[in-house]
C-alpha positions in Angstrom: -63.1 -3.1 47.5 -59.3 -3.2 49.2 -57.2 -5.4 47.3 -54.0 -5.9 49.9 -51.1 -7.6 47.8 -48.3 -9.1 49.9 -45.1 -10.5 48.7 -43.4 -13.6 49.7 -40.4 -12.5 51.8 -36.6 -14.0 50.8 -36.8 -17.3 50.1 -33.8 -19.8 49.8 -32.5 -20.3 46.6 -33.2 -24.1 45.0 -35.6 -26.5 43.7 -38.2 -27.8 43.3 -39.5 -23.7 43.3 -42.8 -24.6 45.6 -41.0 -26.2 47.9 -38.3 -22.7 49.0 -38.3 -21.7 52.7 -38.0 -18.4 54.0 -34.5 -17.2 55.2 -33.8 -16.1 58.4 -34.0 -12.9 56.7 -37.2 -13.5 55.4 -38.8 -14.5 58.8 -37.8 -11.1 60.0 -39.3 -9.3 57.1 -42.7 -11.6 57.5 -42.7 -10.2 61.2 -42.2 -7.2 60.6 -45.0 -6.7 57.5 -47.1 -9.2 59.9 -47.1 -6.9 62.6 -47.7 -4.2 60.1 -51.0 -5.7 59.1 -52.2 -7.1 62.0 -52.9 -3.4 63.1 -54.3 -1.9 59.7 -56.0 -4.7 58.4 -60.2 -4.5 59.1 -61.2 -7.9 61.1 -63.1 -8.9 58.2 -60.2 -9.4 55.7 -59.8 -12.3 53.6 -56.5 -13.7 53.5 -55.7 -15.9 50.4 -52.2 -17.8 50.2 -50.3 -19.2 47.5 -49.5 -23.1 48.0 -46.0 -22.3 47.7 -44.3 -23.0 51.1 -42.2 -19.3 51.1 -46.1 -17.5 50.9 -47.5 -20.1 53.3 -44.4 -19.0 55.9 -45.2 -15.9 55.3 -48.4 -15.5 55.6 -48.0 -17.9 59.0 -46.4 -14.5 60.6 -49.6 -12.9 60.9 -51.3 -15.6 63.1 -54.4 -15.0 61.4 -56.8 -18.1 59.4 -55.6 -17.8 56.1 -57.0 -20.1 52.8 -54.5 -21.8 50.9 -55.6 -20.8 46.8 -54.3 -22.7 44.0 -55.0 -20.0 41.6 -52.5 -17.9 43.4 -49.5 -20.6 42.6 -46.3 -18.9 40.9 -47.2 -20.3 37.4 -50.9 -18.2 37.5 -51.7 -15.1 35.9 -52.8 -12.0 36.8 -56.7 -13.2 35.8 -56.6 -16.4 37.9 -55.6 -13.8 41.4 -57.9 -11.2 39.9 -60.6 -14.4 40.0 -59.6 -15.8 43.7 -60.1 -12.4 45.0 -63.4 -11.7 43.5 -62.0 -8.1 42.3 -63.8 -5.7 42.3 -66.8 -7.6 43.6 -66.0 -8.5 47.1 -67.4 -7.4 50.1 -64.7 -7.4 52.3 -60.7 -6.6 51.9 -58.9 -9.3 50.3 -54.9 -9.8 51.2 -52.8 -11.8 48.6 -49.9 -13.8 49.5 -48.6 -14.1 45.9 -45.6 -14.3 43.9 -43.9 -11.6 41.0 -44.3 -11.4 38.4 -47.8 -12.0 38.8 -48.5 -9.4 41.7 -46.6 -6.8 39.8 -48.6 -7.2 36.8 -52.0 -6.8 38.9 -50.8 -3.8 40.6 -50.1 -2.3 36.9 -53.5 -3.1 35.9 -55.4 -2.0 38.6 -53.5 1.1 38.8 -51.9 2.2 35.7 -54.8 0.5 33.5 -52.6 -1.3 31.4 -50.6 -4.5 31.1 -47.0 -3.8 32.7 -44.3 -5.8 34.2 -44.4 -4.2 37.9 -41.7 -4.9 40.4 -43.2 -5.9 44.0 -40.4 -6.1 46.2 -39.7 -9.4 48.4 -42.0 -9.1 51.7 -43.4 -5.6 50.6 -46.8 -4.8 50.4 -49.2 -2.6 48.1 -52.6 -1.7 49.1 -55.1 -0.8 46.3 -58.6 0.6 47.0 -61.5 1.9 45.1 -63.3 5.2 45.2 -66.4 5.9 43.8 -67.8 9.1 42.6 -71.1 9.0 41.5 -70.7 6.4 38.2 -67.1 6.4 38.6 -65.3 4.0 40.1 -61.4 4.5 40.2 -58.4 2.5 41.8 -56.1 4.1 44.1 -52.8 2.6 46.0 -53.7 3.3 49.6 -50.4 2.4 51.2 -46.6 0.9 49.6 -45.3 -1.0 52.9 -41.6 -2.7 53.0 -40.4 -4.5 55.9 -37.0 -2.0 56.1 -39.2 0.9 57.0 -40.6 -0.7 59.4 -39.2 -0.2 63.3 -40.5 -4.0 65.2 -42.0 -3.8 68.4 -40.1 -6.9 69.6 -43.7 -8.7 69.1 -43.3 -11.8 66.7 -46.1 -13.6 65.3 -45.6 -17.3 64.9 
């Protein structure tokens, strides 16, 4: 299974927290990781979006269907995304639009094996996949993608 974890991009500042927009900043960087994703990610990807309106804005860039998870809010835990995704049971790819510190602390677990406090940049993502070797299963970061290293086409999604 491909476990794609996408941060929110920069928010505004304020309360209440669900409620933050993107900056114009942060509409670039969604862009620019949109366009990023549009040409990696397999047709068959699930994409799962925190209510939170900066991860809904977000994932909006990629002009793909998207469902909106509550176990994906900015108060969940690592389990409760582990859960929405189905790791390592789905089928098909999974992207998270999420929140730290929660993606942080999955990408820890699922890579270093152990509970860690992991620092997911704004609009960055982290692809994790699995290999299997006979028995053996083992997670694997595929990809680390931010938005600066990124050259945009001039193609926006909105």
């Amino acid at each position: 299974m491909d476990l794609i974890l996408w941060r929110h991009a920069e928010a505004e500042l304020g309360e209440p927290d669900e409620g933050r927009a993107l900056t114009p900043k942060g509409h670039k960087q969604a862009a620019k990781m949109a366009e990023w994703l549009d040409r990696n990610l397999p047709e068959s990807c699930r994409i799962l979006v925190s209510p939170a309106t900066r991860t809904l804005q977000t994932a909006e860039a990629l002009a793909r269907k998207y469902k909106v998870h509550p176990e994906l809010a900015p108060d969940k835990s690592a389990e409760d995304l582990l859960r929405a995704a189905n790791w390592p049971d789905s089928r098909e790819p999974v992207l998270i639009v999420g929140h730290q510190p929660t993606l942080g602390l999955v990408a820890a677990q699922l890579i270093g094996g152990q509970p860690q406090e992991w620092s997911l940049r704004k609009a960055n993502v982290w692809w994790i996949a699995q290999r299997e070797r006979g028995d053996v299963t083992t997670n694997y970061l595929k990809a680390v993608i931010a938005p600066e290293l990124l050259a945009s086409s001039g193609k926006h999604h909105r």
